[in-house]
C-alpha positions as CSV (number, residue, x, y, z in Angstrom):
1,X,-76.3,13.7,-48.7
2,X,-76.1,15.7,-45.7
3,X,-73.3,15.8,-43.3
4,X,-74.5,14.6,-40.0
5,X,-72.7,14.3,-36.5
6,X,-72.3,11.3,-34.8
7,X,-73.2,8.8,-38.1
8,X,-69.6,7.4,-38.3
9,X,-67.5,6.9,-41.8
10,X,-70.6,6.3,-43.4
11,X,-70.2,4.2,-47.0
12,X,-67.4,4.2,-49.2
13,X,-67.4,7.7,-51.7
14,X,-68.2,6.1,-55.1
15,X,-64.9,8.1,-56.8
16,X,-66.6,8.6,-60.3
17,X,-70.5,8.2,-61.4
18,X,-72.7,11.3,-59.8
19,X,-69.3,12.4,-57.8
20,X,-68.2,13.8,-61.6
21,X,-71.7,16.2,-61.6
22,X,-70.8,17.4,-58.1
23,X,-67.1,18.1,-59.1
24,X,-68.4,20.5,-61.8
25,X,-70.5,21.9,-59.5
26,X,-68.1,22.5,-57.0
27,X,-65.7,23.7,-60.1
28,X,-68.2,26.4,-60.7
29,X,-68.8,27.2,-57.2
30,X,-65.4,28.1,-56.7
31,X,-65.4,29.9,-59.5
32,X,-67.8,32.6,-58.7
33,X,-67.2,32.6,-55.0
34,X,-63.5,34.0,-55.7
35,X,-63.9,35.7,-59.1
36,X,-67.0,37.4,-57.8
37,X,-65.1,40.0,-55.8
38,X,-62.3,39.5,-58.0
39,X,-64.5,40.4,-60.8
40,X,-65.8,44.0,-59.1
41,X,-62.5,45.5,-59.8
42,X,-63.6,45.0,-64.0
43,X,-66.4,47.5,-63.5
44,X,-64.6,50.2,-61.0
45,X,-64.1,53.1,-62.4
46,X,-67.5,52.9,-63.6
47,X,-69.1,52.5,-60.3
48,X,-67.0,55.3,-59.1
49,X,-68.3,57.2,-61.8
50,X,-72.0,56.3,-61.2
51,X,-72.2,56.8,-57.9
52,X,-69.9,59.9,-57.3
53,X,-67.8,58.0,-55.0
54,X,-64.0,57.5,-54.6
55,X,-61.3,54.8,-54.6
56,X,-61.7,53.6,-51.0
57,X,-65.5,53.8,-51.2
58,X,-65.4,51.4,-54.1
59,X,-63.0,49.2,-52.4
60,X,-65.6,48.3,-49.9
61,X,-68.1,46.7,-51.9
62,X,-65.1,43.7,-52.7
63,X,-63.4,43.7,-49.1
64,X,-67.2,43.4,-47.4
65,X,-68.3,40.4,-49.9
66,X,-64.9,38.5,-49.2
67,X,-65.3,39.6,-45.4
68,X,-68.6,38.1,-45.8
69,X,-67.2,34.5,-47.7
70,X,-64.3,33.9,-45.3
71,X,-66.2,35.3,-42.1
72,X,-69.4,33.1,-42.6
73,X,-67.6,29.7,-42.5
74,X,-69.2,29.1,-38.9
75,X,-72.3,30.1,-39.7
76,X,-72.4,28.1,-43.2
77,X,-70.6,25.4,-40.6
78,X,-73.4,25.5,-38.3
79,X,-76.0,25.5,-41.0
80,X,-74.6,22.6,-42.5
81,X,-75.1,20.6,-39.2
82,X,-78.2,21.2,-39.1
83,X,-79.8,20.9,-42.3
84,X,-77.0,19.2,-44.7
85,X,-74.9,20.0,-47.7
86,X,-78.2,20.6,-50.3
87,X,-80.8,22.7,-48.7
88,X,-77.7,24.8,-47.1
89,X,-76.2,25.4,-50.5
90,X,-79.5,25.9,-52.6
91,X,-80.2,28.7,-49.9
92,X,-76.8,30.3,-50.4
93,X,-77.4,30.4,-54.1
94,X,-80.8,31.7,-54.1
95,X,-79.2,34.3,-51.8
96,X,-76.3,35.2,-53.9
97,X,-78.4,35.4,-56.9
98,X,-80.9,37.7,-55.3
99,X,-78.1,39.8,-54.0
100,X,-76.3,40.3,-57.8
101,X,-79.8,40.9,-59.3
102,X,-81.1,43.3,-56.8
103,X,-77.0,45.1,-57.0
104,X,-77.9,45.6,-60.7
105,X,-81.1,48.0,-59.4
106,X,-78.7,50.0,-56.5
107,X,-79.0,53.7,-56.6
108,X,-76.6,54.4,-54.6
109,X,-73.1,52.9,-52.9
110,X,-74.5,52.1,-49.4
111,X,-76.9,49.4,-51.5
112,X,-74.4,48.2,-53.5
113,X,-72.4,47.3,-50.1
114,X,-75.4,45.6,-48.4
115,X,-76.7,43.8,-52.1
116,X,-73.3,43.2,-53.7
117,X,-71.3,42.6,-50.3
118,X,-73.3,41.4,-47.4
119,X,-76.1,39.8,-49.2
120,X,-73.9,38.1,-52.3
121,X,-71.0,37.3,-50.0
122,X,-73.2,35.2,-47.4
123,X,-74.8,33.4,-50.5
124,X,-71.4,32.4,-51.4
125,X,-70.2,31.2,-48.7
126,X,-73.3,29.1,-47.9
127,X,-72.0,27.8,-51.1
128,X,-68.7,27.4,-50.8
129,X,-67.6,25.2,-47.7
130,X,-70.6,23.1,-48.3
131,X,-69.7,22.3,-51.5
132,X,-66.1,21.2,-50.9
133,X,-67.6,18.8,-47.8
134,X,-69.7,17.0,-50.9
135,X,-66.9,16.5,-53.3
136,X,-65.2,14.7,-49.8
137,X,-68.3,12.6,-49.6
138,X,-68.1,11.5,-53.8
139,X,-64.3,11.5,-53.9
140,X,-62.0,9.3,-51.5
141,X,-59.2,7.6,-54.2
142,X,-59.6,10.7,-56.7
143,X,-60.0,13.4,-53.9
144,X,-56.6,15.1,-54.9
145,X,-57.3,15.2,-58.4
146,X,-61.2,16.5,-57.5
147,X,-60.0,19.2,-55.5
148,X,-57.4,20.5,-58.3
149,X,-60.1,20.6,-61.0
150,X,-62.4,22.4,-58.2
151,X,-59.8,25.0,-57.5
152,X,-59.6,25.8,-61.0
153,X,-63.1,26.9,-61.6
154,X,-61.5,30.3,-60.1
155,X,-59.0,30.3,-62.9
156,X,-61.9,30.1,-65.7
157,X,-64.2,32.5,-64.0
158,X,-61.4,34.7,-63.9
159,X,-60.9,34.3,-67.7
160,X,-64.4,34.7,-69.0
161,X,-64.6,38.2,-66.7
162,X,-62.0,39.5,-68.7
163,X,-63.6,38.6,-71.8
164,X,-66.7,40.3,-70.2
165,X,-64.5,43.2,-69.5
166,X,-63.7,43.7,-73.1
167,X,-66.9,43.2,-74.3
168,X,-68.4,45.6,-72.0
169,X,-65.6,48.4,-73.1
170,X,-67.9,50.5,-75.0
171,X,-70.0,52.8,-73.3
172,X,-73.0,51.1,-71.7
173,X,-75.7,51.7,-69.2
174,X,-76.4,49.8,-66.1
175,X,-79.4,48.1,-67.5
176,X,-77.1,46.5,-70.5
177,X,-74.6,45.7,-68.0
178,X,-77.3,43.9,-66.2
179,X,-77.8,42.1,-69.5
180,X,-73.9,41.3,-70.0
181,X,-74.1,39.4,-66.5
């Protein structure tokens, strides 16, 4: 169900049936694409630590992933237009997997900003916009009560990091970290 210019109302959204899998899709969408660079403040005084770097450093790898969600909506717009909701936001999450998985294997803080921040960040928000323009197509009737149980994916992303957090208190390498995620 792509989102095409120029095609009119189109049919009535179904409110219910598949609109309930794309709502918890959309709930865990949100989810990571806010608690994602929410979530890098959990691990950093260890990343300051493992790569010798200080406070501001750090900082960057959050401000240039949300830079990246908020600043890509025209691009993730355009994309949209042109190839529809589904491809636009498989792409995005291929990307933003690729992006955490290769930040696991950084060596140093300049990859962590390009893995973690440019390449995650684009990958979410190739996720993000498009998947609040498909719970408009499923949801008409129920749209306000859609878009609250979307918005709090970010709440219960938020949650299970801290839970994360403590379970990752001890002393633990990169690699296990990888594991934790």
């Amino acid at each position: 169900m792509g989102v095409r210019m120029g095609q009119g109302r189109g049919p009535p959204a179904p409110d219910g049936g598949w609109g309930w899998a794309v709502l918890l899709s959309c709930f865990v969408v949100t989810g990571f694409s806010y608690a994602f660079p929410k979530a890098v403040s959990i691990y950093f005084k260890e990343l300051m630590r493992d790569f010798g770097v200080g406070y501001s450093d750090t900082a960057w790898i959050s401000s240039i992933m949300l830079a990246m969600l908020y600043g890509s909506g025209p691009v993730s717009s355009i994309m949209v237009n042109k190839f529809g909701c589904r491809p636009v936001m498989l792409f995005g999450g291929l990307l933003a997997s690729a992006g955490m998985v290769a930040a696991s294997f950084t060596t140093n803080i300049v990859q962590l900003y390009l893995t973690a921040g440019v390449a995650t960040g684009m990958g979410l928000a190739l996720n993000f916009q498009p998947s609040l323009i498909m719970l408009g197509c499923y949801f008409d009737r129920r749209r306000p009560l859609a878009n609250g149980l979307a918005a709090a994916g970010t709440v219960q992303t938020m949650c299970v990091c801290v839970c994360v957090c403590v379970l990752s208190q001890s002393d633990t390498s990169l690699g296990e970290k990888r594991l934790l995620n």
